[in-house]
C-alpha positions, -999 to 999 in steps of 0.1 A, spaced: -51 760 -746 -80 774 -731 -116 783 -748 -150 790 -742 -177 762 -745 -218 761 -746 -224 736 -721 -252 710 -712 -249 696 -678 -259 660 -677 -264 631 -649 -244 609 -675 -208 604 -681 -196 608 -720 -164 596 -737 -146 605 -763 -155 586 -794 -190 575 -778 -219 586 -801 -250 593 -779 -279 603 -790 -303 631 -776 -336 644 -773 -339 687 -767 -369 696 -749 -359 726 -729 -359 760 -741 -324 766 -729 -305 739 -747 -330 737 -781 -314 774 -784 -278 758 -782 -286 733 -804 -300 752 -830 -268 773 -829 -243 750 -825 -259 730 -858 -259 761 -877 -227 773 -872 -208 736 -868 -198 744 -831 -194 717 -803 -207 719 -772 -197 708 -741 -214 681 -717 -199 681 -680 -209 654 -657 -236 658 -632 -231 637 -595 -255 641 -566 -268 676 -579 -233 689 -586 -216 698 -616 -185 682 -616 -151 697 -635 -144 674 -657 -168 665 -689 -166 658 -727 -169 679 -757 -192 666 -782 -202 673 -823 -237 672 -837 -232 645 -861 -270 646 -869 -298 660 -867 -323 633 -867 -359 651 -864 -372 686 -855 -410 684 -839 -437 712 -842 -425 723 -803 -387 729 -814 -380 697 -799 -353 678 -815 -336 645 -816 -301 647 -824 -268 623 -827 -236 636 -812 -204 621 -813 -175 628 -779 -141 640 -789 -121 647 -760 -118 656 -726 -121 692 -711 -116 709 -675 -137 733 -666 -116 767 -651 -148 789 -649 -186 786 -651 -204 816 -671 -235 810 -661 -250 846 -680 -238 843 -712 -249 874 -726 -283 872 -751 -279 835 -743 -302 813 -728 -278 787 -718 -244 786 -695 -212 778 -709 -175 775 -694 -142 784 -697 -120 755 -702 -85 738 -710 -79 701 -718 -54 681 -705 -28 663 -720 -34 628 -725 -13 591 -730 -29 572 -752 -4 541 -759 -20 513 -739 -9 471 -732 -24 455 -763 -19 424 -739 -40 434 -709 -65 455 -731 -70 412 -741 -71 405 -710 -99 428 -703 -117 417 -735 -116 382 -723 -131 392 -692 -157 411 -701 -167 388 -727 -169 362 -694 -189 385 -678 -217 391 -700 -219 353 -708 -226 351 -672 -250 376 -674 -266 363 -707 -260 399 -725 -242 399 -763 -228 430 -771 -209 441 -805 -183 466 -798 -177 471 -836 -144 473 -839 -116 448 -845 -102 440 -807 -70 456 -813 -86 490 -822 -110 493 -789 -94 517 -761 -104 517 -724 -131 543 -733 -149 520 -758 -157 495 -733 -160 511 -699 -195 512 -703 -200 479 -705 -186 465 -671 -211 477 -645 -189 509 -636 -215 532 -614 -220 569 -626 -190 578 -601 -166 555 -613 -169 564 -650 -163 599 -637 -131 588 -621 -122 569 -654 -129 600 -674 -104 617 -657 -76 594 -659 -50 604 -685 -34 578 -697 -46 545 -713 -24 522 -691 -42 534 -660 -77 535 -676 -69 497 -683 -59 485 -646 -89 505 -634 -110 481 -655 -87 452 -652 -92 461 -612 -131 462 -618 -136 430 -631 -114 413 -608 -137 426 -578 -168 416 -603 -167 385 -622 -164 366 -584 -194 382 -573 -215 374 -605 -201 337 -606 -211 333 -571 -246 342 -581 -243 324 -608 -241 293 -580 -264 307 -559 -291 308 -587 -282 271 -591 -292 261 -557 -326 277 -554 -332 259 -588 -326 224 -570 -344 235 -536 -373 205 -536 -360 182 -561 -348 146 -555 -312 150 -548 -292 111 -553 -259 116 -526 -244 91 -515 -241 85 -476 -210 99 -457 -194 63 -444 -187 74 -405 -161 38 -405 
């Protein structure tokens, strides 16, 4: 299936079922606001990377409306529902301010490995007790998907883009399992590091190395 979608370019990386919140400054984008609230359109928000638009991106719903200031400004709550590919970039929408896109969205595998997605959990639980972060997912363990966590293992902008576009759960899953498995070394060995500028200058008790 293939549509047309309002779209907001961003240097971010949104996922379906992610609610991010938003502040509209520009003339441009408080015009698709204001018309996507008032007719209950979605919009969509294509990833940005290096100054390029990239094809893939998510759709999102307003799910609120949080305040409208004197200027038009507004701050508002959207929700991600799925993915989208972009075919072709209006950029002129006629009596529009703002671009949109025509685009299709690809099929998707969503059955994933309730024993690695644990695996990952435990992980990245390891990982932010490392790093001294506490983070509440809000949902029961067996409910979270790849998307509900990849922000929260020190992916860069790029590699959430190349999650984004990975169909199936099972591969979003050994992409993070792969992740952590090249980061929790590095952070432990920090970790020691750390450790060893802390005892730099204090009384150490060794014992001798016996050269008989």
């Amino acid at each position: 299936m293939t549509n047309f979608i309002p779209i907001f370019p961003l240097n971010l990386v949104v996922y379906p079922g992610e609610q991010l919140n938003l502040h509209i400054f520009e003339p441009r984008y408080k015009q698709l606001i204001a018309e996507c609230q008032a007719q209950g359109r979605a919009f969509g928000i294509p990833t940005v990377i290096n100054d390029r638009m990239q094809d893939f991106g998510t759709v999102v719903r307003i799910t609120e409306l949080s305040k409208v200031y004197e200027s038009g400004e507004m701050d508002i709550k959207t929700e991600g529902e799925r993915v989208f590919r972009i075919l072709e970039v209006i950029q002129e929408v006629p009596d529009k301010l703002y671009s949109g896109a025509i685009v299709n969205y690809p099929s998707t595998f969503e059955a994933g490995i309730p024993a690695l997605l644990q695996r990952i959990l435990d992980s990245i639980r390891e990982l932010h007790r490392m790093l001294k972060v506490t983070k509440d997912f809000k949902k029961e363990d067996d409910a979270l998907r790849a998307f509900d966590i990849a922000h929260h293992v020190g992916l860069t902008l790029e590699e959430e883009y190349e999650l984004l576009h990975l169909f199936d759960e099972r591969q979003r899953l050994e992409y993070l399992k792969r992740h952590l498995s090249k980061v929790l070394p590095l952070v432990a060995e920090l970790e020691n590091l750390k450790e060893k500028i802390k005892l730099n200058g204090h009384f150490k008790n060794q014992k001798g190395f016996n050269l008989q």
